[in-house]
C-alpha positions in Angstrom: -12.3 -0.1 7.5 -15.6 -0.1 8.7 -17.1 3.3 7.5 -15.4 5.4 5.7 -17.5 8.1 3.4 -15.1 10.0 1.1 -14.6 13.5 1.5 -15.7 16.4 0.0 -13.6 18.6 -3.0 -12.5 21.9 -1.8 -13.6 24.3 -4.2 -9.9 25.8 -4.3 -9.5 22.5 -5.4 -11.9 21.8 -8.0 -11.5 25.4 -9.7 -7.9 24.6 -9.8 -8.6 20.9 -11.3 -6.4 19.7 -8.6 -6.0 16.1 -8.5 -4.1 13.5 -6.9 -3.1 11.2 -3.7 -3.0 12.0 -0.1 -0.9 10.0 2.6 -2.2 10.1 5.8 -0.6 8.8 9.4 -3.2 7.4 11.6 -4.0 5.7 14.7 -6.7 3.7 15.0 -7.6 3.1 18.9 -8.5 -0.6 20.7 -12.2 0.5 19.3 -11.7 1.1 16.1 -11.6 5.0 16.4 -9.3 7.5 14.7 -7.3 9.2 17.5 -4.3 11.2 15.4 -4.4 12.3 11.8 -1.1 13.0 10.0 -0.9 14.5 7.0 2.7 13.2 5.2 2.3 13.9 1.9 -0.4 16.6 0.8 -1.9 18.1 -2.2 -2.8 21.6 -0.7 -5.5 23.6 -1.8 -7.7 22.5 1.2 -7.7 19.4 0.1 -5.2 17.9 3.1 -8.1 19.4 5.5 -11.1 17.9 3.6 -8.9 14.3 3.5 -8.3 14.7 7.3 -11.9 16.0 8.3 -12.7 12.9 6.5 -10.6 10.5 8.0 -11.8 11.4 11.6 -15.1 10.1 10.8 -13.7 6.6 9.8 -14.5 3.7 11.6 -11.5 0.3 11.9 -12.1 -3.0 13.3 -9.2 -3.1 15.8 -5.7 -4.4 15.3 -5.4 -7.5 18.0 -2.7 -9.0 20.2 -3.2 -12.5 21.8 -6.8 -12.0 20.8 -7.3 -8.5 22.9 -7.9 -5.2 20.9 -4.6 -3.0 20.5 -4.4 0.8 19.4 -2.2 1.1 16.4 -0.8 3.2 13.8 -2.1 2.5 9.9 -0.8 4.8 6.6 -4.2 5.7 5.0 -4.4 7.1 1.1 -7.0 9.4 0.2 -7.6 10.4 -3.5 -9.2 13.0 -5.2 -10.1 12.5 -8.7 -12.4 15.1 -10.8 
């Protein structure tokens, strides 16, 4: 990752004191772009939207193949700890 800034607490979330992990499903494209966001294991409480809104802000360097930038698909955690 390039740039990645973390995302903000829902305030469902933080009146709740919800905490914990977020697995996300993403492709990265051939520059360094996030193209698809999958949420595959979610906390709820508008968290899962904060952690995507997030994550479609985040800048890769590329994956490569024989040296020529390739699109592919990365797991991405995202906590939330009060």
């Amino acid at each position: 990752m390039v740039y990645g800034p973390d995302p903000e607490y829902s305030d469902q979330a933080r009146k709740a004191n919800v905490e914990g992990t977020i697995l996300l499903k993403v492709t990265v494209t051939e520059n360094g772009d996030v193209a698809n966001v999958q949420v595959t294991k979610g906390l709820g409480s508008g968290l899962d939207e904060k952690a995507v809104e997030a994550v479609r802000t985040w800048k890769f360097k590329s994956g490569t193949k024989d040296g020529t930038p390739v699109s592919s698909e990365i797991n991405v955690e995202v906590s939330f700890h009060l």
